[in-house]
C-alpha positions in Angstrom: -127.1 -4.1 67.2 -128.7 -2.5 69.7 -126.9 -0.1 72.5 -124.7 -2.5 75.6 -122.5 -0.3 78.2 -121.0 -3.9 78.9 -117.6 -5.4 77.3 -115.4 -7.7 79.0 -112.8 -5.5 79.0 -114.5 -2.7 81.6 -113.6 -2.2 85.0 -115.5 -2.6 87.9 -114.7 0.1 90.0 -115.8 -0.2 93.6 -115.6 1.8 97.3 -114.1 -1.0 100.0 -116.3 -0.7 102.1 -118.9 -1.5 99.5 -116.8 -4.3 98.0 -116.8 -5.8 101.7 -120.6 -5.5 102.0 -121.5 -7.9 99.1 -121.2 -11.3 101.0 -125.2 -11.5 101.4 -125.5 -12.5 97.3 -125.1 -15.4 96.1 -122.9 -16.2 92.9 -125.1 -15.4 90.4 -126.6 -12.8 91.9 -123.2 -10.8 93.0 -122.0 -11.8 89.5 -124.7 -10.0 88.0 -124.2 -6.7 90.3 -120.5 -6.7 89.1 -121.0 -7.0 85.4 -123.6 -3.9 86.2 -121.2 -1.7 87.8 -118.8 -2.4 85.2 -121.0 -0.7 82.7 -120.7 2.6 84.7 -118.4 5.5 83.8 -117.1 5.9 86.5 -116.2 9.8 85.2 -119.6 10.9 85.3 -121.1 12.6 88.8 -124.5 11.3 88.8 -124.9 8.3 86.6 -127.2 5.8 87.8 -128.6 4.2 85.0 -126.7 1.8 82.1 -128.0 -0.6 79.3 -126.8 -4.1 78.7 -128.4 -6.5 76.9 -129.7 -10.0 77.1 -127.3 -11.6 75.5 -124.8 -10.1 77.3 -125.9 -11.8 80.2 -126.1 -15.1 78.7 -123.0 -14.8 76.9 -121.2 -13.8 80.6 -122.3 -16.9 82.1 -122.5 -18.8 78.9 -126.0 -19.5 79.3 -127.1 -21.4 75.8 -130.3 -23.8 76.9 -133.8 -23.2 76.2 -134.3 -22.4 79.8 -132.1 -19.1 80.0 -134.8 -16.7 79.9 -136.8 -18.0 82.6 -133.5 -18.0 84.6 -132.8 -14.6 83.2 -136.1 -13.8 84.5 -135.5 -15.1 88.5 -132.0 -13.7 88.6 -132.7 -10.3 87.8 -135.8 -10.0 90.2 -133.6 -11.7 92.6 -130.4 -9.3 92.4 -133.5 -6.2 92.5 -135.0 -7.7 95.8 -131.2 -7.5 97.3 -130.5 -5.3 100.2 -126.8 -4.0 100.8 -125.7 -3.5 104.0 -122.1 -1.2 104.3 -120.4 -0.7 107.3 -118.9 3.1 106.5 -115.4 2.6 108.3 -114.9 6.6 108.5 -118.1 7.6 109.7 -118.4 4.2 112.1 -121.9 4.0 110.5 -124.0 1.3 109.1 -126.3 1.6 105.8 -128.7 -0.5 104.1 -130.0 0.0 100.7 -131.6 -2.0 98.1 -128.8 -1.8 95.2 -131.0 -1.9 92.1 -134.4 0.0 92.7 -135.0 -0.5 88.7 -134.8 -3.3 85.9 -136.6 -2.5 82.8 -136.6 -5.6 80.0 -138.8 -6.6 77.0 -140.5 -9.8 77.7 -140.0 -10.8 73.9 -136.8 -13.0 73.3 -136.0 -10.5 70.2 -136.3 -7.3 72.9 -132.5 -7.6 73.6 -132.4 -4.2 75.7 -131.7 -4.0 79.5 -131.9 -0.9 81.4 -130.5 -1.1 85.2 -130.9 1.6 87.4 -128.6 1.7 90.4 -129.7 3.6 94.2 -128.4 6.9 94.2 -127.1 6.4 97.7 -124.5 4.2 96.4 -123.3 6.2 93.8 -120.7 7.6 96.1 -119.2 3.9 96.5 -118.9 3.7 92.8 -118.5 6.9 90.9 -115.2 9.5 91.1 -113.7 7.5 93.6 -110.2 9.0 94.5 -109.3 6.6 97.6 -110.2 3.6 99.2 -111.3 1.8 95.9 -110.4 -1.5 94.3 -110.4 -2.0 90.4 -110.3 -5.4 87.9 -111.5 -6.0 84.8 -114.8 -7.8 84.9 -113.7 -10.6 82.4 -111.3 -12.0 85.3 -114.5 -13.4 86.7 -116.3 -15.0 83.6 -115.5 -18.4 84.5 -115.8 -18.0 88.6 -119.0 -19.7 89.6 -119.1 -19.7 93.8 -119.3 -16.2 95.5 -116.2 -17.5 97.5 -113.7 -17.4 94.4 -115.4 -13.8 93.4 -115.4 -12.4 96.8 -111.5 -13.7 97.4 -110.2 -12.6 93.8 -111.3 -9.3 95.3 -110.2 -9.4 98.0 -106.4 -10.5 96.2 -107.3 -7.6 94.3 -107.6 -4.8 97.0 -104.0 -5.7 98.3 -102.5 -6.0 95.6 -101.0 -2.7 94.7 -99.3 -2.8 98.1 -98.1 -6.1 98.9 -98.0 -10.0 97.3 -99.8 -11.2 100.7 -102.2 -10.3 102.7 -103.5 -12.2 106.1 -106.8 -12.2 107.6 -108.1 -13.7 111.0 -110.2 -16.5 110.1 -113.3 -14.1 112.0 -112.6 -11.6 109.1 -112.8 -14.4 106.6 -116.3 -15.7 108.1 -117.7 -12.1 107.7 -116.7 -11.4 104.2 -117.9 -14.2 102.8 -120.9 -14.5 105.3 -120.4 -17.8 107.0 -120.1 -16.9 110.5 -123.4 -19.5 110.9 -121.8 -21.9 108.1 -119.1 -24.3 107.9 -118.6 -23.8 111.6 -115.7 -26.7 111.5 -112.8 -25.3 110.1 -112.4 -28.4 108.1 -115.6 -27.7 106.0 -115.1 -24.0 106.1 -111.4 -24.8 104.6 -112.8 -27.2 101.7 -115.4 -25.0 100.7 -114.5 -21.4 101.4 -110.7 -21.6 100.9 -109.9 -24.5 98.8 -112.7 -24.9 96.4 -112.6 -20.8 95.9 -108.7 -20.7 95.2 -108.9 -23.8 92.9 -111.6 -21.9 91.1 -110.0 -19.2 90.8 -106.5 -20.5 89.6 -108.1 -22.5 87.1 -110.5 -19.6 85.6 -108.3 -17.6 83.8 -107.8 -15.0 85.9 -105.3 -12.3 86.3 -103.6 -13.8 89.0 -103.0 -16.9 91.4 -103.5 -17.4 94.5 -102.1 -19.8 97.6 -102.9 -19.6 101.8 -100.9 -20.8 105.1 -103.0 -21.2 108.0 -101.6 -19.4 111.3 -101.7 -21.7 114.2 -99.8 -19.6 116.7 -101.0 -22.4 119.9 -103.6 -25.3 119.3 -106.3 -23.3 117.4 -105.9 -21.9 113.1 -106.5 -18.0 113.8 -106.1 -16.3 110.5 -105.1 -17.1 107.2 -101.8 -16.0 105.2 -102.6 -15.8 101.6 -99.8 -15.3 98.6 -100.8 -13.7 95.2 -98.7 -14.0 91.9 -99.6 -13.1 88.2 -100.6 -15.6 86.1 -98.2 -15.3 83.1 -100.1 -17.4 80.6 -103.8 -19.3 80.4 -102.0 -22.1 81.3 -100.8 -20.8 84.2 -102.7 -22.0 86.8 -100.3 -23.7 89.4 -99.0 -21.1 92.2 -95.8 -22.8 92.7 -94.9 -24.0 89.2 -95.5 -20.5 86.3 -96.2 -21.7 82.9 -94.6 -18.8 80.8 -95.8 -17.4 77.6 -94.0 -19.5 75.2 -93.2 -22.2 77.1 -94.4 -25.9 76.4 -95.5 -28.2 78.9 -92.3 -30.3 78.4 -90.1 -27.6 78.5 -88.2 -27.3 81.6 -86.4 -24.0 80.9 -88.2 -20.5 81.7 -88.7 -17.3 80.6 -87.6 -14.2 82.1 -90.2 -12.4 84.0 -89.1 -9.6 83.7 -89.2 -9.8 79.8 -92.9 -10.5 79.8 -95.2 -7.7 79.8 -99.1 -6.6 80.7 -99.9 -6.6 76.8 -98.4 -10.0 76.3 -101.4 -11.6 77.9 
């Protein structure tokens, strides 16, 4: 078996500011740059580089065709060609780097090996981190596939050590998930952006749920109130009815929450 940083179990540890800068990607690529950064110890000053393998990939976005390598292929030279751009909210400066200078892989299908090396300028977004920073484990996003239900889990995730809502104007929205030239009727914007991305990730898996209200304060939607719960089981997946662990789908009665814990799950 030969050497993978990556289990679904690590934690992707990231900056906020770096975390809001990712809306350029696209699903697979910014699913990619995730599982990366989960692979880094987060301990260590100046690590830039970590191995995963092949399969790894495959296996996180249960790739099984005959076609997987070529796709392997494009999405790695794709997420290599990516430019970052962070908005650094205590400086008041903006930054653009390309994320992964380096991917080294063997072009046999029996060379499992992949060796990622991140740009040193974003080390400081990812490494010894002591503010500012949002956590999760990676294999909360396994089953996302849009970037809308990855950016919004974590965004859920930033705010949730501090709250069970957060709210952002619908201009905040359109930025972090880089549709300010997209969906310009809220309709479309709401369908694709909000509802397609919270169904996603309700019915992924995840470690929690999410719900929105809209803010109308006159004639136009300004922002958006979202609500965030735990999930308390797999089949936990609707906001305002918890399935509990041990709890069948004709049983009306629930459990206690407060009897469940984190290593129940």
């Amino acid at each position: 078996m030969k050497k993978t940083d990556f289990d679904l179990d690590n934690k992707v540890v990231q900056h906020n500011d770096l975390m809001k800068s990712l809306s350029s990607m696209d699903g697979v690529t910014l699913k990619l740059f995730e599982m990366c950064v989960s692979c880094l110890d987060t301990s260590v000053k100046d690590l830039k580089t970590v191995n995963i393998r092949k399969s790894d990939v495959f296996a996180m976005f249960e790739a099984d065709d005959s076609k997987k390598y070529t796709r392997f292929r494009d999405h790695m030279r794709r997420l290599q060609r990516q430019i970052i751009t962070i908005y650094e909210s205590e400086s008041n400066k903006v930054a653009q780097h390309v994320a992964i200078p380096s991917i080294i892989w063997g072009l046999s299908d029996d060379n499992d090996r992949v060796i990622v090396e991140f740009n040193s300028h974003l080390l400081p977004y990812l490494l010894q981190l002591k503010a500012n920073f949002t956590q999760y484990e990676i294999g909360n996003i396994r089953k996302m596939r849009s970037k809308y239900a990855i950016i919004l889990y974590k965004l859920a995730k930033m705010h949730t050590w501090k709250s069970s809502s957060f709210t952002f104007t619908i201009a905040q929205l359109r930025e972090y998930t880089d549709t300010k030239k997209e969906y310009l009727r809220f309709e479309a914007f709401e369908r694709r952006v909000l509802k397609d991305a919270i169904s996603e990730i309700n019915g992924s898996g995840a470690d929690l749920l999410l719900t929105y209200d809209k803010i109308k304060p006159s004639r136009k939607i300004t922002a958006i109130r979202f609500e965030i719960r735990r999930r308390h089981s797999y089949r936990d997946n609707d906001f305002d009815n918890p399935v509990y662990i041990g709890q069948s789908f004709h049983d009306e009665t629930t459990v206690d929450p407060a009897q469940i814990s984190l290593d129940d799950l």
